[in-house]
N, C-alpha and C positions, 0 to 999 in steps of 0.2 A: 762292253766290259771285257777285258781283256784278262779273261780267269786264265785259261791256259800257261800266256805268259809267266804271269806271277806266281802260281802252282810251282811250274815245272823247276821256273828258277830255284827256288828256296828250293825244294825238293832235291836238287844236285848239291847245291847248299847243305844242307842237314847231312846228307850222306858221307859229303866228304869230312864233313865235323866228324862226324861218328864212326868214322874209319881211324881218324889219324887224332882226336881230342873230344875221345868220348866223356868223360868227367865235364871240359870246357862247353860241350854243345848243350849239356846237362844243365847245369849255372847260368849258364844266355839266357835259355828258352826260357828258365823261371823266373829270369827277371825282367822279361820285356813280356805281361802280358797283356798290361793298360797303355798300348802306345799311343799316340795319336791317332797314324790310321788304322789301329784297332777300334778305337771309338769312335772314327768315319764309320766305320764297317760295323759295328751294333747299330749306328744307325740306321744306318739301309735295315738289318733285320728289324729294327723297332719300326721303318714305316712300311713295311707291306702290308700290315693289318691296316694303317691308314690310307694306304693304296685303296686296298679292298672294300672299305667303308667309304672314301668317296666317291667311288666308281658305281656304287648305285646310287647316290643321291640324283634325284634325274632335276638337276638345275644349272643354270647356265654355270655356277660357282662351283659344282661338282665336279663337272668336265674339266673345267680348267686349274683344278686342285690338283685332279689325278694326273693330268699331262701331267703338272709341275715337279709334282712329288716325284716323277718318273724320269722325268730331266733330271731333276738335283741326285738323284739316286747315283744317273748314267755319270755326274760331275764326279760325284764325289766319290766313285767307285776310280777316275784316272787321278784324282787327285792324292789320294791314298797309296796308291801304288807311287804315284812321283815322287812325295813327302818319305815313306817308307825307302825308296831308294838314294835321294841325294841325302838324306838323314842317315842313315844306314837305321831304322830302325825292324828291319824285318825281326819275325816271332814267328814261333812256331804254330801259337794259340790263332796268329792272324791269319796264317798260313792256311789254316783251318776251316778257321770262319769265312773268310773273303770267299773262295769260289760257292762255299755254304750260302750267303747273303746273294749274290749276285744270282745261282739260281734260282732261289727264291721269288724274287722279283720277277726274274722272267717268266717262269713257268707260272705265278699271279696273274700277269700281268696276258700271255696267253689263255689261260684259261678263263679268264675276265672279259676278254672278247670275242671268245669262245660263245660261253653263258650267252649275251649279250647282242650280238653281233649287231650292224648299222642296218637300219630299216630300209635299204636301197634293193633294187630286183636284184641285182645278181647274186646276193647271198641266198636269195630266195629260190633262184632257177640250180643256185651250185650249192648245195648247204655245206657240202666239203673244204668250198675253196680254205677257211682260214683252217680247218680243225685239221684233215691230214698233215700241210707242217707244221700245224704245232704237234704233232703227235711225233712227228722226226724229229724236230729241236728238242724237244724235252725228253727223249726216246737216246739222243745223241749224247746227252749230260748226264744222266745214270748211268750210260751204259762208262765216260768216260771218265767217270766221278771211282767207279768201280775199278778198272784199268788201272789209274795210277794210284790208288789204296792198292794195289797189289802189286804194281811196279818201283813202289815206294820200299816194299821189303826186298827188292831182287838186287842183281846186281848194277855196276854201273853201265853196261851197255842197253838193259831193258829202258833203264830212264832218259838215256840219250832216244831213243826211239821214240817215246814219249814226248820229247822236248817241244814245244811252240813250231808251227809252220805257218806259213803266209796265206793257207787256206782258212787257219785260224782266226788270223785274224782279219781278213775278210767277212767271214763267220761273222766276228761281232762287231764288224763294223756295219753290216746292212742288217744285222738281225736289230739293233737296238735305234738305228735312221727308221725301221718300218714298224716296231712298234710304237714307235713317238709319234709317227704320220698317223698311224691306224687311233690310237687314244685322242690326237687332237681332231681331226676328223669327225669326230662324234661330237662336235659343239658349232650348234648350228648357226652361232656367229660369222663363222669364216667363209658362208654363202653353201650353193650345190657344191660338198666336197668328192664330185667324179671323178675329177682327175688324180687329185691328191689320192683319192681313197685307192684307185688302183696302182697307182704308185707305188703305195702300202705294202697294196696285196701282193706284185709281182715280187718288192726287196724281202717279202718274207720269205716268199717261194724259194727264191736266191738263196738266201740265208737257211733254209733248209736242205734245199741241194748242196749247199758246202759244210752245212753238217754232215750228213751223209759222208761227203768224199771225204774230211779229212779224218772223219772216223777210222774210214775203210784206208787212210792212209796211215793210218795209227796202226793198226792191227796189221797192214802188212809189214812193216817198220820191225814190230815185232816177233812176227811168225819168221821171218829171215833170222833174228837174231837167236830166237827157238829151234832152229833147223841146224844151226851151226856145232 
């Protein structure tokens, strides 16, 4: 789910409205608040309590809800963003919401297999393996949820430092492949998932270490631009 991106855009978006057509940015934002992929994006927040609900149901139908729901989520979270851009319909309200929703999900959806975890020895001999990075991943999106709520009021060189990098989206390309592996994994149709399951575990790891760096690439980004 590629919140960065779409954050950071609209973000230089608004700014520059509101430098050069403040009244005009004013009038937009009020009238694009039911767009389409705004009502993609209340979706995703309307299914994470159903996430939630069928991730304990312990039946073959459970397991494979909750993958589903969590695919359709990952769908609909690029398809929103697509729709939104060759549409031109970005909002402000969406702007909002989306990185809002797309947390949501994830940090469910880690601490869901957290709770949880696969009845296989290795979580039994490493009880840390999944919980330390989800405790970076979701450790990484407060911290940069916070960041640009505050880079959002600076000028325009804080939010170019801000802007999307390739570590980012790396970030959400293995964070959202490993926790698709790690929820389908749990359905003991698919046979002994050893391999698959490590798979899982390593792309989360991955996905945690490039939270980490492009945090730490965010914050230096901006201490340069602080020092100046």
């Amino acid at each position: 789910m590629d919140v960065d991106l779409k954050t950071s855009s609209l973000m230089h978006q608004q700014h520059h409205q509101q430098e050069h057509h403040p009244k005009l940015s004013s009038s937009s934002s009020s009238s694009k608040i039911l767009t389409l992929p705004t009502v993609l994006t209340l979706g995703r927040v309307a299914a994470v309590p159903l996430l939630i609900f069928t991730f304990y149901i312990d039946s073959w139908w459970g397991r494979t809800a909750t993958t589903s729901i969590f695919i359709a989520a990952a769908i609909t979270d690029w398809l929103d963003g697509y729709i939104a851009r060759k549409m031109r319909l970005h909002s402000v309200f969406g702007a909002f919401l989306d990185p809002v929703a797309d947390k949501l999900m994830v940090a469910a959806t880690l601490v869901l297999l957290c709770s949880r975890p696969l009845n296989i020895a290795m979580f039994g001999q490493v009880p840390w393996l999944l919980i330390v990075p989800s405790i970076a991943i979701i450790g990484r999106e407060i911290t940069m949820s916070a960041v640009r709520e505050w880079a959002a009021s600076q000028n325009s060189k804080i939010l170019e430092a801000v802007a999307v990098n390739n570590l980012g989206k790396w970030k959400t390309a293995t964070q959202m492949t490993a926790l698709t592996i790690l929820l389908a994994t749990r359905d003991n149709s698919l046979g002994e998932p050893g391999f698959l399951l490590g798979s899982g575990v390593i792309l989360l790891d991955i996905s945690a270490g490039l939270s980490v760096m492009s945090l730490a690439v965010y914050m230096g980004k901006i201490w340069k631009v602080l020092l100046k």
